[in-house]
ChimeraX commands (.cxc) that place a marker at each C-alpha (Angstrom):
marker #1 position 0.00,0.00,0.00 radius 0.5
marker #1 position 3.00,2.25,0.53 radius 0.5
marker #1 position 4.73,1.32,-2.76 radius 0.5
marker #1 position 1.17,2.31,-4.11 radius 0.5
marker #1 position 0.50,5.78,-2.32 radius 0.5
marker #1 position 4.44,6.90,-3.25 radius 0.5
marker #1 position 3.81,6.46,-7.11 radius 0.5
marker #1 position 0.66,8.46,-6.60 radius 0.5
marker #1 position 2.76,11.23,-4.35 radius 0.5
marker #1 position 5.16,10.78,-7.29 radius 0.5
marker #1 position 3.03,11.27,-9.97 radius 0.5
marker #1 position 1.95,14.44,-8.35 radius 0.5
marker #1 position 5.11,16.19,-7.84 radius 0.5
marker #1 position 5.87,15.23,-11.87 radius 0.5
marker #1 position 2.59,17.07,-12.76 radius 0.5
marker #1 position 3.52,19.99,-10.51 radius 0.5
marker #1 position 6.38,20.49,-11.92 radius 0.5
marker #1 position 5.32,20.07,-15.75 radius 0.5
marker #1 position 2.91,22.74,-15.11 radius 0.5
marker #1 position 5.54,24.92,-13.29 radius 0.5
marker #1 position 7.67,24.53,-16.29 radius 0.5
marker #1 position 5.23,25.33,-18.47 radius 0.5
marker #1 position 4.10,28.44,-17.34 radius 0.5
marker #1 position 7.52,29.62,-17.18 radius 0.5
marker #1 position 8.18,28.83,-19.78 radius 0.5
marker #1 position 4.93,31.12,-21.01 radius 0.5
marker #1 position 5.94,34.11,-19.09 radius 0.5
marker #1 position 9.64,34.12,-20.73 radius 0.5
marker #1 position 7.77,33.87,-24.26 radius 0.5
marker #1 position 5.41,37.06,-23.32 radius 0.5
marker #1 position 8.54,39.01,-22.07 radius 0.5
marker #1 position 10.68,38.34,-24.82 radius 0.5
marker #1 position 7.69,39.21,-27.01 radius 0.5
marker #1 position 6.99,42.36,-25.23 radius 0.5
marker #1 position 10.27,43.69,-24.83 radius 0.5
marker #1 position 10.63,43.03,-21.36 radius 0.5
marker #1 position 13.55,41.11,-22.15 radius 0.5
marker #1 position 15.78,40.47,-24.90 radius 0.5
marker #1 position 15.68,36.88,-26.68 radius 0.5
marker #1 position 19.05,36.51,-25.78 radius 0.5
marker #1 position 19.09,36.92,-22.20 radius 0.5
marker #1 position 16.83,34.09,-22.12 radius 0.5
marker #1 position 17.17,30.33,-23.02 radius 0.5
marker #1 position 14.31,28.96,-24.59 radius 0.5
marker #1 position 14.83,25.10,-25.44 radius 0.5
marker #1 position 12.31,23.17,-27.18 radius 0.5
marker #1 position 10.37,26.17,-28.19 radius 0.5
marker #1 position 6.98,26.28,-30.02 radius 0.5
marker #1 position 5.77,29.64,-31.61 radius 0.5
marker #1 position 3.84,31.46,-29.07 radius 0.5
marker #1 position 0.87,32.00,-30.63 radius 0.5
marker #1 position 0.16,28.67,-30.85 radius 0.5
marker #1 position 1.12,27.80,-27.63 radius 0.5
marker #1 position -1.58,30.06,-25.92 radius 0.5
marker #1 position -4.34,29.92,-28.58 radius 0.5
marker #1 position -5.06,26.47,-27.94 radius 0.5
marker #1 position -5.64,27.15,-23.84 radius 0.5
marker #1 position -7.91,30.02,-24.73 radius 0.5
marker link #1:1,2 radius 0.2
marker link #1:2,3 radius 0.2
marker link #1:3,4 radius 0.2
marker link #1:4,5 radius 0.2
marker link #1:5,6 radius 0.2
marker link #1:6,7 radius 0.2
marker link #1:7,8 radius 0.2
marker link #1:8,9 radius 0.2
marker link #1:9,10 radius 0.2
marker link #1:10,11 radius 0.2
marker link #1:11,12 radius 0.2
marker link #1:12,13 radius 0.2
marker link #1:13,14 radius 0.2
marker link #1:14,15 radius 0.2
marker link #1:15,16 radius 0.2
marker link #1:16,17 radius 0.2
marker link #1:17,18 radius 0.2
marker link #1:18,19 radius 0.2
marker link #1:19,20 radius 0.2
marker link #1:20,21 radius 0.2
marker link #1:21,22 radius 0.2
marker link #1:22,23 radius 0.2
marker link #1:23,24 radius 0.2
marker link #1:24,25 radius 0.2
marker link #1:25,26 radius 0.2
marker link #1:26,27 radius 0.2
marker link #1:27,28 radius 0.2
marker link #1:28,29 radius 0.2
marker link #1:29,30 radius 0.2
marker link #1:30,31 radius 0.2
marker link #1:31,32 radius 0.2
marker link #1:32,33 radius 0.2
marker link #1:33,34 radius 0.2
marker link #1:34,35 radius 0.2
marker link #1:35,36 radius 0.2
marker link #1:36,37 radius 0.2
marker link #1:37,38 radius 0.2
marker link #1:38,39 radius 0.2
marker link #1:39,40 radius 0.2
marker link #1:40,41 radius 0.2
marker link #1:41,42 radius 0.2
marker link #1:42,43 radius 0.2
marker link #1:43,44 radius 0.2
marker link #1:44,45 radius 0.2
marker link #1:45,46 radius 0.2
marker link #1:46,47 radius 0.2
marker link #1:47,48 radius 0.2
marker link #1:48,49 radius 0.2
marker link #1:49,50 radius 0.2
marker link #1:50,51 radius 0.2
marker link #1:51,52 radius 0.2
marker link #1:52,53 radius 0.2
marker link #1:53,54 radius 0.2
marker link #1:54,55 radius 0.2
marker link #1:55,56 radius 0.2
marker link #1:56,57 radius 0.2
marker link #1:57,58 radius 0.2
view
């Protein structure tokens, strides 16, 4: 029963983190975008175009 309520625990903390991640990974796109911040400052790995990205959550 342990073994089982770890992996859910687990699983938990992944999703937390995915969704951390994520929405960092959204803010950096809207700065660099604004002007905030320069492209370059930033590294963006395994980038999708942005408007993409937020279209399909509105």
């Amino acid at each position: 029963m342990q073994v089982i309520a770890s992996l859910i625990q687990y699983m938990k903390l992944r999703r937390v983190e995915s969704r951390q991640k994520r929405q960092k990974r959204t803010v950096l796109h809207m700065l660099a975008a604004s002007g905030v911040v320069r492209p370059s400052h930033i590294e963006l790995r395994y980038t999708r175009p942005f408007a993409r990205s937020t279209a399909r959550r509105a």
